[in-house]
PyMOL Python script that loads the backbone (N, CA, C, O; Angstrom):
from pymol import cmd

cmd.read_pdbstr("""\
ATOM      1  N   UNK A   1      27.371 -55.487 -15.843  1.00  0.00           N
ATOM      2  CA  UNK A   1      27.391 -54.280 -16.650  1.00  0.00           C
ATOM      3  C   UNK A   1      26.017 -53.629 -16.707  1.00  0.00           C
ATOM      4  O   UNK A   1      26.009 -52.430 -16.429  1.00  0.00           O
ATOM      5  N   UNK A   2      24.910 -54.167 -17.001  1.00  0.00           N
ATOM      6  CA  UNK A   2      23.423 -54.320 -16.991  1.00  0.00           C
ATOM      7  C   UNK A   2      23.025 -53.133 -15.531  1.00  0.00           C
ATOM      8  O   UNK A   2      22.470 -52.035 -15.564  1.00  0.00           O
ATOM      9  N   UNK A   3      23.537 -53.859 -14.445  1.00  0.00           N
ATOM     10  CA  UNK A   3      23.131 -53.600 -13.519  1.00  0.00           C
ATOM     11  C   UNK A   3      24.007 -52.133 -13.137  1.00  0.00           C
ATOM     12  O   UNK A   3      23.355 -51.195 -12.678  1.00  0.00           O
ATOM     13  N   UNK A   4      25.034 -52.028 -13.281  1.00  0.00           N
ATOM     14  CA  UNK A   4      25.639 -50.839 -12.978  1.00  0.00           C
ATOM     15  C   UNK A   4      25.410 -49.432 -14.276  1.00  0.00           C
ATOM     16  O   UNK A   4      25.716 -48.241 -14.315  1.00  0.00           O
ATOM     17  N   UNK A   5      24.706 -50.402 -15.203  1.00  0.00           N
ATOM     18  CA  UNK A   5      23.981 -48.855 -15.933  1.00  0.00           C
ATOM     19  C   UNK A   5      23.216 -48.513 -15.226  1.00  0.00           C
ATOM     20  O   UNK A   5      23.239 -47.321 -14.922  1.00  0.00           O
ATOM     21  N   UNK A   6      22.275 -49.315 -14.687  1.00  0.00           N
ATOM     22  CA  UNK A   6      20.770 -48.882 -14.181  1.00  0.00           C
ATOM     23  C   UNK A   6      21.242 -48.259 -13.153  1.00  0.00           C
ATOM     24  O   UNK A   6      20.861 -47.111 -13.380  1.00  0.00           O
ATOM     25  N   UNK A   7      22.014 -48.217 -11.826  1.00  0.00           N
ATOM     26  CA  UNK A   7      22.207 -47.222 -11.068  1.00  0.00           C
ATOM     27  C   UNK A   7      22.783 -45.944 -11.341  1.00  0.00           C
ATOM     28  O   UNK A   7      22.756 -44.989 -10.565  1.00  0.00           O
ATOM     29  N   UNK A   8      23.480 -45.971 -12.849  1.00  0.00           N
ATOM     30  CA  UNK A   8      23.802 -44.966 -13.130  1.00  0.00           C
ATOM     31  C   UNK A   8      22.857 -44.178 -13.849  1.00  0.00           C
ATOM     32  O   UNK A   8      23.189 -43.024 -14.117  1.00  0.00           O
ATOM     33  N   UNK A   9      21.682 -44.611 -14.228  1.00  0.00           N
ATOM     34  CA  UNK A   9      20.762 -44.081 -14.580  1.00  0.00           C
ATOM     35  C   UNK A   9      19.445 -43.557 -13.286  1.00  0.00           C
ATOM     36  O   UNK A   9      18.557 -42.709 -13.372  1.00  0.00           O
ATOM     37  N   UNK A  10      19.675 -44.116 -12.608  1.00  0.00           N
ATOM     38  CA  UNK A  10      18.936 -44.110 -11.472  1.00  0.00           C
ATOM     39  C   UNK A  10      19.385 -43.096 -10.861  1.00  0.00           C
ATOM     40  O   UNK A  10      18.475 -42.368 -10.465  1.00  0.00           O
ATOM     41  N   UNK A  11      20.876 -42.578 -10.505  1.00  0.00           N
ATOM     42  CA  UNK A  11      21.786 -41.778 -10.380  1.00  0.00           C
ATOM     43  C   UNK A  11      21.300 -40.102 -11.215  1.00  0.00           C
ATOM     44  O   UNK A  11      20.963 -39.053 -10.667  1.00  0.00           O
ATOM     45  N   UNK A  12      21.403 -40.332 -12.270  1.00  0.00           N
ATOM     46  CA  UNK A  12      21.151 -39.444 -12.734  1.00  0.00           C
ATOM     47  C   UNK A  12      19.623 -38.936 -12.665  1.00  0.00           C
ATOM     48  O   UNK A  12      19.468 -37.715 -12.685  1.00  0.00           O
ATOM     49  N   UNK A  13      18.748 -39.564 -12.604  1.00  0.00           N
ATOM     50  CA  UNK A  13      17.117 -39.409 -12.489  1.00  0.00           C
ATOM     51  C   UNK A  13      17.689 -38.455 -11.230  1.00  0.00           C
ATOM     52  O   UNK A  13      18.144 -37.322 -11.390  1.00  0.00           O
ATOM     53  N   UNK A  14      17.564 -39.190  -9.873  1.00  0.00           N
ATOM     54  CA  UNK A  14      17.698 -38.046  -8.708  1.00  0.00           C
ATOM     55  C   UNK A  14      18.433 -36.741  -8.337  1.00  0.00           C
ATOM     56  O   UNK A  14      18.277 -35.923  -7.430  1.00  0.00           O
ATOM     57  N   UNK A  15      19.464 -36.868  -9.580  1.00  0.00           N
ATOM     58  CA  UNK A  15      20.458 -35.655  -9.417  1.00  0.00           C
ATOM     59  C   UNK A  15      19.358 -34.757 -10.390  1.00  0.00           C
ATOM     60  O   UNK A  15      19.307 -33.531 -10.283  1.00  0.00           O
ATOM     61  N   UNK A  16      18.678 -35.345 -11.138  1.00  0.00           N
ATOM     62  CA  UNK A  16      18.142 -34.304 -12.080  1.00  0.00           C
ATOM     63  C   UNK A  16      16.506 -33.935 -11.161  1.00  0.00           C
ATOM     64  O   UNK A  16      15.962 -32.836 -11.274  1.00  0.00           O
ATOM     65  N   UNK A  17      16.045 -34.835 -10.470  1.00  0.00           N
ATOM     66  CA  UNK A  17      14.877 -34.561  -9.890  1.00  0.00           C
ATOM     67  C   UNK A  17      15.663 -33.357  -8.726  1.00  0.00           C
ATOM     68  O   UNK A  17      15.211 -32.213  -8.663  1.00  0.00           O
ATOM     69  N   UNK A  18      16.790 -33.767  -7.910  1.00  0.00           N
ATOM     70  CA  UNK A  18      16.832 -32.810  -7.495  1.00  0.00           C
ATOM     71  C   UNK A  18      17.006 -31.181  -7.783  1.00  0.00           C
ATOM     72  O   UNK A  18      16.625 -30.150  -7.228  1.00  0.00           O
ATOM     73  N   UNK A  19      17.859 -31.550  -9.058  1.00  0.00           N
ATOM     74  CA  UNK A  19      17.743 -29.582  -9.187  1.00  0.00           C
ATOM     75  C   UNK A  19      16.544 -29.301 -10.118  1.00  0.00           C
ATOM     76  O   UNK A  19      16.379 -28.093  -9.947  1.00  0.00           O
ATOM     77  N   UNK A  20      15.764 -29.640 -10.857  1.00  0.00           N
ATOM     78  CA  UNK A  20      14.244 -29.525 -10.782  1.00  0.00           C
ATOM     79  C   UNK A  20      13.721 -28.993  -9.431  1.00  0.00           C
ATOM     80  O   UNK A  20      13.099 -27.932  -9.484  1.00  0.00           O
ATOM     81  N   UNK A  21      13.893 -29.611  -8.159  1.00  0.00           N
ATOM     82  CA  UNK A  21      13.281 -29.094  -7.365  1.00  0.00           C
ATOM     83  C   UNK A  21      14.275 -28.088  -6.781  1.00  0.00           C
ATOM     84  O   UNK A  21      13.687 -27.174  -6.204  1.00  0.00           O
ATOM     85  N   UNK A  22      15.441 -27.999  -6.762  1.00  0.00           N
ATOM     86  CA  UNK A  22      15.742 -26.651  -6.305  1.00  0.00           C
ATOM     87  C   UNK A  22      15.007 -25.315  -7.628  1.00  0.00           C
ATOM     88  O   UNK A  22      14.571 -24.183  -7.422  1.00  0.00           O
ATOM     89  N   UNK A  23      15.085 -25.748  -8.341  1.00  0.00           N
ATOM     90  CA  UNK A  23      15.178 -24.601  -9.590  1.00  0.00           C
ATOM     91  C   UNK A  23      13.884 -24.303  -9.012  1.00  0.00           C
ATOM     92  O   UNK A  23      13.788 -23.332  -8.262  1.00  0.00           O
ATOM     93  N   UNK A  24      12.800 -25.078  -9.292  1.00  0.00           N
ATOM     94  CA  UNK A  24      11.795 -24.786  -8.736  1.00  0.00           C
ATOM     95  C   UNK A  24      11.257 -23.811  -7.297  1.00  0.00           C
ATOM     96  O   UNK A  24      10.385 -22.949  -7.194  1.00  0.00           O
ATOM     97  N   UNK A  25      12.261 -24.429  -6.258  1.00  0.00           N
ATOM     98  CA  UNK A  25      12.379 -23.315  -5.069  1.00  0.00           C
ATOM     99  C   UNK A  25      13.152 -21.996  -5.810  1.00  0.00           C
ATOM    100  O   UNK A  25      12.286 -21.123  -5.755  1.00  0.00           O
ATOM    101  N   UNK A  26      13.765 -21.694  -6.153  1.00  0.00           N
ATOM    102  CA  UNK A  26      14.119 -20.322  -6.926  1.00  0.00           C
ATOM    103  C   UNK A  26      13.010 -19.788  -7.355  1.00  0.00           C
ATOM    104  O   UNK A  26      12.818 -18.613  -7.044  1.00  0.00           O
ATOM    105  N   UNK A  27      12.258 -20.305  -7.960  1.00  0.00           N
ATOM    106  CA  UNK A  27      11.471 -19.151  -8.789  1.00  0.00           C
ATOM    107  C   UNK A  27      10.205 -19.079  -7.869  1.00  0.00           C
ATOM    108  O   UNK A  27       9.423 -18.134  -7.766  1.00  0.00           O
ATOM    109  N   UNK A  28      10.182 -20.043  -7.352  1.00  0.00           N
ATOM    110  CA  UNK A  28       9.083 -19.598  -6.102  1.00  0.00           C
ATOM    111  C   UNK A  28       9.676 -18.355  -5.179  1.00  0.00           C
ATOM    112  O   UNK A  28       8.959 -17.366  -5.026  1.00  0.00           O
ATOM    113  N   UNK A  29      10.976 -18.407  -4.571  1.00  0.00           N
ATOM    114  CA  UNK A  29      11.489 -17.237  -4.254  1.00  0.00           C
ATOM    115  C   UNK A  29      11.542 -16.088  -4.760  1.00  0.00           C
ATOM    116  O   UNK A  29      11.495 -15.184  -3.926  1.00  0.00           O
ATOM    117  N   UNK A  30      11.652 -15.660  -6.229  1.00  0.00           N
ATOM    118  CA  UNK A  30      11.474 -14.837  -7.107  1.00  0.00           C
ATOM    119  C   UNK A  30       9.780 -14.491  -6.781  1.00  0.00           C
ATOM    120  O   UNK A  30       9.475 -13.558  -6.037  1.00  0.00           O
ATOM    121  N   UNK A  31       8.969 -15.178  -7.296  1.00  0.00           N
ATOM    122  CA  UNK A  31       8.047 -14.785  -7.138  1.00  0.00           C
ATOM    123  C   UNK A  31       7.375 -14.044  -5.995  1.00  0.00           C
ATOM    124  O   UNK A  31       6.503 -13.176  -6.034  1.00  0.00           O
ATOM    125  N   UNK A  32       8.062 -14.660  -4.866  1.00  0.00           N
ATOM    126  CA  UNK A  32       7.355 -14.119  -3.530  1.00  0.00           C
ATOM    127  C   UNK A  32       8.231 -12.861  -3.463  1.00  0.00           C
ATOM    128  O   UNK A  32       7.621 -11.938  -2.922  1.00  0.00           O
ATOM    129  N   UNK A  33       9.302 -12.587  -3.794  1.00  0.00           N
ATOM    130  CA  UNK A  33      10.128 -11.027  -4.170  1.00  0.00           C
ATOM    131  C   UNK A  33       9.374 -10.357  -4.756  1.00  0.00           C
ATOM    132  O   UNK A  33       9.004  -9.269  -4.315  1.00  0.00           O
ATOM    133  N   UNK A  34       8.998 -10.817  -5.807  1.00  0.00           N
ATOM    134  CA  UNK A  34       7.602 -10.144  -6.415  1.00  0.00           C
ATOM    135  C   UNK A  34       6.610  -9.583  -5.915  1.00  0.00           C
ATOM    136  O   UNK A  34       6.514  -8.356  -5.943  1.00  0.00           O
ATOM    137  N   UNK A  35       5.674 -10.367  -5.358  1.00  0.00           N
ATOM    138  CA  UNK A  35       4.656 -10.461  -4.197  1.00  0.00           C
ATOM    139  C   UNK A  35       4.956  -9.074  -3.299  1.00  0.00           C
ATOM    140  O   UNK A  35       4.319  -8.021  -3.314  1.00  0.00           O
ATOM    141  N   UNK A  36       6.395  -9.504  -2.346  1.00  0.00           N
ATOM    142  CA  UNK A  36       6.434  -8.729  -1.506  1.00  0.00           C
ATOM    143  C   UNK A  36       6.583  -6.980  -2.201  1.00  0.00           C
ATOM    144  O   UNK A  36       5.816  -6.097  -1.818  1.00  0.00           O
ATOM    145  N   UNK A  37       7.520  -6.760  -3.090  1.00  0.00           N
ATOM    146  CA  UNK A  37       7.287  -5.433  -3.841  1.00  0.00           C
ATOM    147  C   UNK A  37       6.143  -4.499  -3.691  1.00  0.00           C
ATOM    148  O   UNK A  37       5.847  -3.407  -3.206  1.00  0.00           O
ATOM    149  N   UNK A  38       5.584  -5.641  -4.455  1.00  0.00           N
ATOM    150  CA  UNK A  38       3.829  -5.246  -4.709  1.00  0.00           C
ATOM    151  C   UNK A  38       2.843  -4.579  -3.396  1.00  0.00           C
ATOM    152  O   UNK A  38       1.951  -3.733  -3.325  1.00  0.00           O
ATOM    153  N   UNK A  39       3.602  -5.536  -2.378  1.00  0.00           N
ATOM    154  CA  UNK A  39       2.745  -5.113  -1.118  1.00  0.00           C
ATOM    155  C   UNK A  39       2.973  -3.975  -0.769  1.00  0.00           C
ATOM    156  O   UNK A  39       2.094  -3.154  -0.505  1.00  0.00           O
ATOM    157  N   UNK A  40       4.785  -3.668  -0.694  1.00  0.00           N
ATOM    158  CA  UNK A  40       5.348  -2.778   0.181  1.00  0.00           C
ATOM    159  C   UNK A  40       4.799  -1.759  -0.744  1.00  0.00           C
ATOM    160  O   UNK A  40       4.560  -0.799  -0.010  1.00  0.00           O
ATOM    161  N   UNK A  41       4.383  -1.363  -2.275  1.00  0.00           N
ATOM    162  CA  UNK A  41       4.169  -0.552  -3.032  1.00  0.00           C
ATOM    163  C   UNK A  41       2.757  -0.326  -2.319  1.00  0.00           C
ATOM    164  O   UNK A  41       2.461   0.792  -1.897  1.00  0.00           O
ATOM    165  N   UNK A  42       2.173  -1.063  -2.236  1.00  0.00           N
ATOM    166  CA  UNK A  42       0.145  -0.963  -1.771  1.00  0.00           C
ATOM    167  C   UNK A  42       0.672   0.122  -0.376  1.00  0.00           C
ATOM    168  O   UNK A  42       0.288   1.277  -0.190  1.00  0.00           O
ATOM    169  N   UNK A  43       1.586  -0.619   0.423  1.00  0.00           N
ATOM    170  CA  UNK A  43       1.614  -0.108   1.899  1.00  0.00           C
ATOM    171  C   UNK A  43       1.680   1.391   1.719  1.00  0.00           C
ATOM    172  O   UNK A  43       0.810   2.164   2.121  1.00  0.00           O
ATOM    173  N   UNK A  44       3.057   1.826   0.922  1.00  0.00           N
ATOM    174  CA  UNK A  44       3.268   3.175   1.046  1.00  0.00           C
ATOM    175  C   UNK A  44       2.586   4.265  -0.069  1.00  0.00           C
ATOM    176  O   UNK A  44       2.781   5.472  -0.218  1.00  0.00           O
ATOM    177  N   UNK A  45       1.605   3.205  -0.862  1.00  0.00           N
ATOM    178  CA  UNK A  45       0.525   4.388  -1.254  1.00  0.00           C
ATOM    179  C   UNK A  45      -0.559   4.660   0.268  1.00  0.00           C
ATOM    180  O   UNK A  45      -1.214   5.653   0.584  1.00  0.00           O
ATOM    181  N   UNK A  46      -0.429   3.647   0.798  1.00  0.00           N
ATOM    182  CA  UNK A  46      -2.005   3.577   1.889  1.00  0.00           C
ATOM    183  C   UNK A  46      -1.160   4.305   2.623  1.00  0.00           C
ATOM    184  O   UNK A  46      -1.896   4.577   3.571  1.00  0.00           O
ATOM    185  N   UNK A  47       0.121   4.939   2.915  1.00  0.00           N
ATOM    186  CA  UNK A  47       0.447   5.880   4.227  1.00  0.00           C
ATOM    187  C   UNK A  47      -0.119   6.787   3.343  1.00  0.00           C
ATOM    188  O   UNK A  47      -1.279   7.151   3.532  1.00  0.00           O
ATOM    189  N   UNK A  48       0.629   7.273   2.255  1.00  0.00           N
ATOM    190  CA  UNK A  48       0.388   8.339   1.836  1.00  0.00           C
ATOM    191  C   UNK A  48      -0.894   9.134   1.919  1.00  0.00           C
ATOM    192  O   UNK A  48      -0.950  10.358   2.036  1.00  0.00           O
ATOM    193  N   UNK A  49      -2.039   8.205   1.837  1.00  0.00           N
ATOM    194  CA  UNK A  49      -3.243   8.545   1.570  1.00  0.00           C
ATOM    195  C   UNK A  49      -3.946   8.828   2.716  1.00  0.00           C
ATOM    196  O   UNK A  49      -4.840   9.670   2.811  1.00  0.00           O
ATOM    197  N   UNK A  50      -3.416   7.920   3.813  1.00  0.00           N
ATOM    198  CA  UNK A  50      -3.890   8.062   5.432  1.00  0.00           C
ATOM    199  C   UNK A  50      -3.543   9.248   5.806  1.00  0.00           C
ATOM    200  O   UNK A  50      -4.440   9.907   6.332  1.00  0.00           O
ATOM    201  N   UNK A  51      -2.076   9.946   5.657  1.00  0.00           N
ATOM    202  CA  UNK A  51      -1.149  11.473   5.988  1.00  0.00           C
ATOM    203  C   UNK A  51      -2.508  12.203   5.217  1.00  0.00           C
ATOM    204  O   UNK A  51      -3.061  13.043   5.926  1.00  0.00           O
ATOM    205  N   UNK A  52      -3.069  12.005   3.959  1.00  0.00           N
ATOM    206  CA  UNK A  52      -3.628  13.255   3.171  1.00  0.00           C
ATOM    207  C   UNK A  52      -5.260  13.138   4.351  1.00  0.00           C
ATOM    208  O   UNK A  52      -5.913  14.061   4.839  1.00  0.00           O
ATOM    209  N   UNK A  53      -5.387  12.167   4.426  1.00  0.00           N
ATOM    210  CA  UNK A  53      -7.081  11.765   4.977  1.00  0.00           C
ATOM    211  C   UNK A  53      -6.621  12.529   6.487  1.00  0.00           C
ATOM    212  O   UNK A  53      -7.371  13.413   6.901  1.00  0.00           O
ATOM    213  N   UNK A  54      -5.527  12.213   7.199  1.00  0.00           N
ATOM    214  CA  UNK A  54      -5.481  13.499   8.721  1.00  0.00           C
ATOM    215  C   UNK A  54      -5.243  14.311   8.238  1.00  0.00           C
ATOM    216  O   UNK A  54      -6.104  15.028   8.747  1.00  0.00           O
ATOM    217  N   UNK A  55      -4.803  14.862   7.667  1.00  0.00           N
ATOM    218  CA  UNK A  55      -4.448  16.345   6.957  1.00  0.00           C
ATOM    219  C   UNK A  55      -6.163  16.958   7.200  1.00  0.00           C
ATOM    220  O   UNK A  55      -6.503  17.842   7.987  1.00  0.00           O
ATOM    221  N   UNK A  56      -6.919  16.287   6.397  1.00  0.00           N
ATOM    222  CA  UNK A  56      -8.359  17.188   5.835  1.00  0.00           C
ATOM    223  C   UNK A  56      -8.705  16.990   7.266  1.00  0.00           C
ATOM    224  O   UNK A  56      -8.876  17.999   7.951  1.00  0.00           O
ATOM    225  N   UNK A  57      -8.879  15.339   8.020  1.00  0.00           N
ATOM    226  CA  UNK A  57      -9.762  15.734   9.243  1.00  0.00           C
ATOM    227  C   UNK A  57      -9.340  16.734  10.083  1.00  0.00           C
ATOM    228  O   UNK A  57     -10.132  17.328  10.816  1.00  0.00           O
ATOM    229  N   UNK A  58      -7.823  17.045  10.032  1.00  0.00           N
ATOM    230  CA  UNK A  58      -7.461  17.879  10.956  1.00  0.00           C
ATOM    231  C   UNK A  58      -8.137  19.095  10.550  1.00  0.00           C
ATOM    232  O   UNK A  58      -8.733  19.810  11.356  1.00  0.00           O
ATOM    233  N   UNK A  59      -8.050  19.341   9.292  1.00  0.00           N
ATOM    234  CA  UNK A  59      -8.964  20.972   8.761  1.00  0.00           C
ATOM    235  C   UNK A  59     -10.403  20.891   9.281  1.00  0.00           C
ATOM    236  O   UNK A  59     -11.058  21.797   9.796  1.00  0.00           O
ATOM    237  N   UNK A  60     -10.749  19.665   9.052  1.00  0.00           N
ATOM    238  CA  UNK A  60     -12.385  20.164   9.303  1.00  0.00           C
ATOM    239  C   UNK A  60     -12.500  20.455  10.748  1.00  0.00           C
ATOM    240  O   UNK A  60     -13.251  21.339  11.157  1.00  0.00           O
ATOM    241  N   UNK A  61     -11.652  19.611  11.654  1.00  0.00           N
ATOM    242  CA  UNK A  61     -11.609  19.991  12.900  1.00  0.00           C
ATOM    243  C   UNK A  61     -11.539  20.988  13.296  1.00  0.00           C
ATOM    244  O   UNK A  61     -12.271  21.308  14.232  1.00  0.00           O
ATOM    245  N   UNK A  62     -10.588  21.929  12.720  1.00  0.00           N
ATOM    246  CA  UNK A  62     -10.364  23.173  13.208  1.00  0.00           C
ATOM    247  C   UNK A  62     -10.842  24.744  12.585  1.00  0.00           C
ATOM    248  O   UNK A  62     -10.464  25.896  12.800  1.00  0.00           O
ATOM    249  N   UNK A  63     -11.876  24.113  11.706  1.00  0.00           N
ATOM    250  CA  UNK A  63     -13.237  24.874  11.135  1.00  0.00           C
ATOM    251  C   UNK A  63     -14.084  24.464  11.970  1.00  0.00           C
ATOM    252  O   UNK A  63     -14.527  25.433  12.586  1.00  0.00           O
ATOM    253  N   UNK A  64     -14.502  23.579  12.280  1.00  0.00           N
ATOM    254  CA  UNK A  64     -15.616  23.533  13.365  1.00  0.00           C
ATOM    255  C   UNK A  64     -15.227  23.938  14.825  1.00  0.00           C
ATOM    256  O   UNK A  64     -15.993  24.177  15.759  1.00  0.00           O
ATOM    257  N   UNK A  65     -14.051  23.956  14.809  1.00  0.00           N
ATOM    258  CA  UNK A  65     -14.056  24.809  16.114  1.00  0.00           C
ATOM    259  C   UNK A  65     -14.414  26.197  15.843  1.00  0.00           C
ATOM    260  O   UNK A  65     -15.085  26.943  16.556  1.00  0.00           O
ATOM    261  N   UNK A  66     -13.746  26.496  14.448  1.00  0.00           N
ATOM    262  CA  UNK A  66     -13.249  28.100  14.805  1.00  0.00           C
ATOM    263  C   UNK A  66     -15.182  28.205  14.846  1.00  0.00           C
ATOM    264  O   UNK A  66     -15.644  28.932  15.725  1.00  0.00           O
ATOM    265  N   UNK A  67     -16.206  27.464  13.879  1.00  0.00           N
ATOM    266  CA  UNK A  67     -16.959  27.762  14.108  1.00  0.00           C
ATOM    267  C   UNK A  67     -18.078  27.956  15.147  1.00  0.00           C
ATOM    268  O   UNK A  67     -18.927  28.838  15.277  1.00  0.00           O
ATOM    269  N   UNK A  68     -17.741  26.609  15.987  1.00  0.00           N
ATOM    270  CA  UNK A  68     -18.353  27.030  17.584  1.00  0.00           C
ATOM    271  C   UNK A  68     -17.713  28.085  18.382  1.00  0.00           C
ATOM    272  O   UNK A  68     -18.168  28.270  19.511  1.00  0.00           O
ATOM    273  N   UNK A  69     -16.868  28.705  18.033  1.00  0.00           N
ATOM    274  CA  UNK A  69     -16.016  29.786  19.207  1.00  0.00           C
ATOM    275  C   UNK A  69     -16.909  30.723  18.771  1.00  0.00           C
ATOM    276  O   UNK A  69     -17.572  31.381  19.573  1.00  0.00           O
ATOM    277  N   UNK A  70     -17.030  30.902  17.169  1.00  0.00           N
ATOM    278  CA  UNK A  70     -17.811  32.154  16.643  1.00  0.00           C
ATOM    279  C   UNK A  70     -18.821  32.108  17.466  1.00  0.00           C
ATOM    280  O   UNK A  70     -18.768  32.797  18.485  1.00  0.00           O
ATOM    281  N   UNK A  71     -19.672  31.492  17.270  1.00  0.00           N
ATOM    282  CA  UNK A  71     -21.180  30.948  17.477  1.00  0.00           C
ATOM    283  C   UNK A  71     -21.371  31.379  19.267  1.00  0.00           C
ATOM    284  O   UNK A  71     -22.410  31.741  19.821  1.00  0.00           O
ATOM    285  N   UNK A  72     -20.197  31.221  19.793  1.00  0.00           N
ATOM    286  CA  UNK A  72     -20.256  31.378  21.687  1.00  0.00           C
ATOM    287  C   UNK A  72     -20.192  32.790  21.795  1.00  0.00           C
ATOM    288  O   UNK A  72     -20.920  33.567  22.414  1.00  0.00           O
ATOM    289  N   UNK A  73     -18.818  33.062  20.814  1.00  0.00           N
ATOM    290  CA  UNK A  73     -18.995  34.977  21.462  1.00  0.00           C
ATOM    291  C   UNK A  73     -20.279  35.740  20.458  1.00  0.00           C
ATOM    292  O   UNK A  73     -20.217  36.750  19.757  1.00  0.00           O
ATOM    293  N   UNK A  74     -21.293  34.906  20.693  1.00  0.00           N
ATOM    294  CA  UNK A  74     -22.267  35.861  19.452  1.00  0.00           C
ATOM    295  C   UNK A  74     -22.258  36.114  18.292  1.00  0.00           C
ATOM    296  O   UNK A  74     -23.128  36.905  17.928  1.00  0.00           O
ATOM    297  N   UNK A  75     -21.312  35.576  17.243  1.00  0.00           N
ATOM    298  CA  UNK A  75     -21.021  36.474  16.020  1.00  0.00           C
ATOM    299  C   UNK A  75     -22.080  35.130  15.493  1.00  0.00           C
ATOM    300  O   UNK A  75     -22.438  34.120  16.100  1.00  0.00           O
ATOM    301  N   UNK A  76     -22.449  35.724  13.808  1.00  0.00           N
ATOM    302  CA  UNK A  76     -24.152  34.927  13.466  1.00  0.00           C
ATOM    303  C   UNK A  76     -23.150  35.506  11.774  1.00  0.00           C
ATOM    304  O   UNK A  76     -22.360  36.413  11.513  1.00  0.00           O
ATOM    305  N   UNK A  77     -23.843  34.263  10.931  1.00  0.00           N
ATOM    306  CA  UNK A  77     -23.543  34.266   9.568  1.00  0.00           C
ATOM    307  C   UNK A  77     -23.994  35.880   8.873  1.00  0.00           C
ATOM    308  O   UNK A  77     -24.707  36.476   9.680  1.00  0.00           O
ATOM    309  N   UNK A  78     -23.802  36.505   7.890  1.00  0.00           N
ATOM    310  CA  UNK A  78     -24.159  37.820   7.719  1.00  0.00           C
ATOM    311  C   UNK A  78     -25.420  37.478   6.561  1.00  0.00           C
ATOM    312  O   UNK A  78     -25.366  36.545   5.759  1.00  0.00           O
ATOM    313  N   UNK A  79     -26.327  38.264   6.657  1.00  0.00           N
ATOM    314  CA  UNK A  79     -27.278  38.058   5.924  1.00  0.00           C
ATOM    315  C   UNK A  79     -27.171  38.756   4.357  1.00  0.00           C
ATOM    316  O   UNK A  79     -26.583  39.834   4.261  1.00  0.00           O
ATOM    317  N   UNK A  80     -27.561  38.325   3.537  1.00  0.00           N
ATOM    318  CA  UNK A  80     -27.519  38.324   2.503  1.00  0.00           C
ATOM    319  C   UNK A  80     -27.472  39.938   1.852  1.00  0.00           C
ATOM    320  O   UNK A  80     -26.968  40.205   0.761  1.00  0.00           O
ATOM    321  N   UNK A  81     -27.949  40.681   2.539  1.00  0.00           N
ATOM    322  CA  UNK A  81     -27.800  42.249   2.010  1.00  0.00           C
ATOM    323  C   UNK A  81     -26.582  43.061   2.647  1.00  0.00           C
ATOM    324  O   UNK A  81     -26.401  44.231   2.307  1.00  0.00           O
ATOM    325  N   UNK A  82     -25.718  42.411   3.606  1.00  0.00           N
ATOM    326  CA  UNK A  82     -24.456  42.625   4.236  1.00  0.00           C
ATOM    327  C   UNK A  82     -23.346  42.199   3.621  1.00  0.00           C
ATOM    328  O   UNK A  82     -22.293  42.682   4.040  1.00  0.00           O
ATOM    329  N   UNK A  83     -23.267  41.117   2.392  1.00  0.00           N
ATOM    330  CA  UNK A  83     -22.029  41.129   2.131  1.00  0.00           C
ATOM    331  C   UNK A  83     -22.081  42.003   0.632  1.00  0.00           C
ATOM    332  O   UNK A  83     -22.990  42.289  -0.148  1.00  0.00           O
ATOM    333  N   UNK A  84     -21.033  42.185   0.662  1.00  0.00           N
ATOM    334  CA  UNK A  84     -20.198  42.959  -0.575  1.00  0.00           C
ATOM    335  C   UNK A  84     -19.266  42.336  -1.334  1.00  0.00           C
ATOM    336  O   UNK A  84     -18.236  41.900  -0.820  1.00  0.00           O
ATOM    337  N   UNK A  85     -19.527  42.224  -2.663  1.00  0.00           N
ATOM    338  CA  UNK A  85     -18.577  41.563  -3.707  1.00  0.00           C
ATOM    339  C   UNK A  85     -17.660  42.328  -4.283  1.00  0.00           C
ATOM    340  O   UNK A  85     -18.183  43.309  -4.812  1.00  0.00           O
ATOM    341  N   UNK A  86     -16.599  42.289  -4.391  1.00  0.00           N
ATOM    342  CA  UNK A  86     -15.696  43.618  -5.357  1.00  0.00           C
ATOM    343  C   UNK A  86     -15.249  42.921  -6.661  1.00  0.00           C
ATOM    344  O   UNK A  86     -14.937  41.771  -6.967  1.00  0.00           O
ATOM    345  N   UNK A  87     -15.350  44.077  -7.284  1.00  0.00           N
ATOM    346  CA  UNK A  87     -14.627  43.026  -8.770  1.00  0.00           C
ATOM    347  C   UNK A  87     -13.167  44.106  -8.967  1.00  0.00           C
ATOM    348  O   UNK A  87     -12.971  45.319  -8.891  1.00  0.00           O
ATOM    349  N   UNK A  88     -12.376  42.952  -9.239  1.00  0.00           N
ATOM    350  CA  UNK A  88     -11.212  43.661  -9.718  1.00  0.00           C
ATOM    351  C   UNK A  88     -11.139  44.361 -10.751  1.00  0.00           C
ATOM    352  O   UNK A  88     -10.080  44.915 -11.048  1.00  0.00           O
TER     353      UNK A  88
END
""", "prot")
cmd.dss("prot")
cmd.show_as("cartoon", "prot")
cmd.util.cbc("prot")
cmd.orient("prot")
């Protein structure tokens, strides 16, 4: 009798160690769901921000052209008694 408690106790230890360790793999899974969120959230702020960062280089690019084209056919910044301000 002695002896067939103890395996039934022994029994129960491993059934309980085991879902301890599943439970445990769950929330490690949860967590890395977590994790991953977080990333994919980082990722698609960093496109966003990369689209805005070519956006501007593309502008400056195509100010410095327009400004070397100026600069080739001769045209020169206007000097200070040439421009005209209007007020509405």
């Amino acid at each position: 009798m002695k002896r067939s408690f103890s395996k039934k106790i022994v029994l129960v230890l491993i059934i309980l160690g085991l879902a301890l360790l599943y439970a445990g793999s769950r929330v490690k899974v949860i967590e890395f769901g977590y994790e991953v969120s977080k990333i994919k959230a980082g990722v698609s702020d960093m496109e966003r921000e990369n689209a805005l960062l070519k956006s501007k280089v593309a502008q400056a690019r195509s100010t410095e052209k327009l400004i070397e084209s100026a600069k080739r056919l001769g045209f020169a910044a206007p000097e200070t008694h040439q421009v005209l301000f209007l007020r509405e």
